[in-house]
C-alpha positions in Angstrom: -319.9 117.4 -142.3 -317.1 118.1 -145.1 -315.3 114.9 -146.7 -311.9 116.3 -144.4 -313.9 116.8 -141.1 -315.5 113.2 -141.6 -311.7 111.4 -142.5 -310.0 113.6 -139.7 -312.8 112.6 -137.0 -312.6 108.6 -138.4 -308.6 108.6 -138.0 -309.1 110.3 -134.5 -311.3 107.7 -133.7 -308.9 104.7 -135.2 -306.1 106.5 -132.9 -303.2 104.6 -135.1 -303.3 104.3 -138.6 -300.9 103.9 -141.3 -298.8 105.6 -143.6 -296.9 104.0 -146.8 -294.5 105.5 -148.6 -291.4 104.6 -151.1 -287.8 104.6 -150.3 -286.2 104.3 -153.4 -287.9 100.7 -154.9 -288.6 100.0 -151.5 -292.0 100.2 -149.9 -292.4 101.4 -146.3 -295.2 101.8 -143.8 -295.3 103.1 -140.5 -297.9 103.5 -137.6 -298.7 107.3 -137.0 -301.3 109.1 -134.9 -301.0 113.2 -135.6 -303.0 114.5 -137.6 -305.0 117.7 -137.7 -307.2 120.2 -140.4 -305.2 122.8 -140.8 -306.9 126.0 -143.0 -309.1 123.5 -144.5 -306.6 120.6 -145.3 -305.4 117.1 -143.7 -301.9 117.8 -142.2 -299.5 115.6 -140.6 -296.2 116.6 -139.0 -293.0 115.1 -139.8 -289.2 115.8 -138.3 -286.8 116.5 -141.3 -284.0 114.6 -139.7 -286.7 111.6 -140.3 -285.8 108.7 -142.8 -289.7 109.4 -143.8 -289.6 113.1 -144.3 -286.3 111.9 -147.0 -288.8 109.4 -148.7 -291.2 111.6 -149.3 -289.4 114.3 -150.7 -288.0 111.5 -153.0 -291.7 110.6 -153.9 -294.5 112.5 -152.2 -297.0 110.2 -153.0 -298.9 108.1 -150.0 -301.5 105.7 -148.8 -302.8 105.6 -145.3 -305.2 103.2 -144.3 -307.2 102.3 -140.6 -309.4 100.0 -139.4 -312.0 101.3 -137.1 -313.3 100.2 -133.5 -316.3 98.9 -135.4 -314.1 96.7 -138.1 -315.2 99.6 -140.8 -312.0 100.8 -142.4 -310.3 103.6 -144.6 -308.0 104.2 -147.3 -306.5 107.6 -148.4 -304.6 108.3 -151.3 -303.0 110.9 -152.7 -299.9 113.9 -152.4 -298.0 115.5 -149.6 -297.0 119.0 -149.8 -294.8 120.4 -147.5 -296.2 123.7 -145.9 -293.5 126.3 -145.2 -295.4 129.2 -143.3 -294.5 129.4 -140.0 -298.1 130.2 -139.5 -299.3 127.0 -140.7 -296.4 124.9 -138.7 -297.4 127.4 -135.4 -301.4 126.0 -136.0 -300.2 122.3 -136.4 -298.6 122.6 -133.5 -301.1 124.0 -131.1 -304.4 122.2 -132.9 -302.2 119.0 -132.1 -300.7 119.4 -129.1 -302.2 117.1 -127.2 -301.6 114.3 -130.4 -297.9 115.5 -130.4 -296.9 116.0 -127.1 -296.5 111.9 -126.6 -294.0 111.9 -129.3 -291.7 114.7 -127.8 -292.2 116.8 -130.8 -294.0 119.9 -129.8 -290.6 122.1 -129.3 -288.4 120.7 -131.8 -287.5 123.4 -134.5 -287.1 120.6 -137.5 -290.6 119.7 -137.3 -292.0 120.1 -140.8 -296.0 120.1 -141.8 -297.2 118.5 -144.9 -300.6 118.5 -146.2 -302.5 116.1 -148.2 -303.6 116.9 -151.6 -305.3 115.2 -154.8 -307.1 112.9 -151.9 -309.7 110.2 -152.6 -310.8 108.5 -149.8 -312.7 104.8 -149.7 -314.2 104.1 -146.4 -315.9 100.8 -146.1 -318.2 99.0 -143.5 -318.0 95.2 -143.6 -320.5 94.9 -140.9 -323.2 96.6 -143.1 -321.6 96.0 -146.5 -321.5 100.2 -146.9 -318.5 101.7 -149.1 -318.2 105.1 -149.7 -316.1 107.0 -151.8 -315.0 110.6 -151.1 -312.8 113.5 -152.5 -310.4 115.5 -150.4 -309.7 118.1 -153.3 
């Protein structure tokens, strides 16, 4: 299984996990739950009105982090990019629909799609003292 398979399936299997970002000097961190592989890449779907989708277009750097079911857990790290083909946005929404749908975001036309990039990953088990370290590319 590739490294964004392997992180996609763990944060599906977390169901929440956590995003930080930066307003300004000001760190902030909110629970999310979308996220999808789009063409190959981590993507997560934002609404442009948001006071997150401001931040990071101020700063596009972010951490996410989960703890798993089994007490493992993750941490992610690296840039969002915001993808602007309506293709890519059309295969967000149907690969997530059933993530999105919850949220009330599947027909809203502000909906923007960012993808993760320059990605490292740590996973680590505390139950078996396992840590692995992975690149997202």
């Amino acid at each position: 299984m590739d490294s964004v398979k392997l992180v996609l399936e763990y944060l599906r299997e977390c169901e929440v996990f956590y995003m930080a970002t930066v307003d300004g000097l000001e760190p902030r961190v909110r629970p999310m739950s979308g996220v999808c592989e789009v063409e190959g890449r981590l993507c997560f779907l934002f609404s442009r009105s948001s006071a997150l989708y401001h931040e990071i277009m101020g700063n596009r750097h972010v951490e996410i982090s989960a703890v798993h079911p089994d007490k493992s857990w993750i941490s992610l790290r690296g840039w969002l990019k915001e993808e602007e083909e309506k293709e890519t946005r059309d295969t967000m929404l149907k690969a997530c629909r059933d993530d999105i749908e919850d949220m009330g975001l599947v027909d809203r036309e502000d909906m923007a799609v960012f993808s993760l990039h320059g990605g490292s990953v740590y996973l680590r088990d505390r139950n078996e003292g396992r840590e692995k370290e992975l690149n997202l590319g």
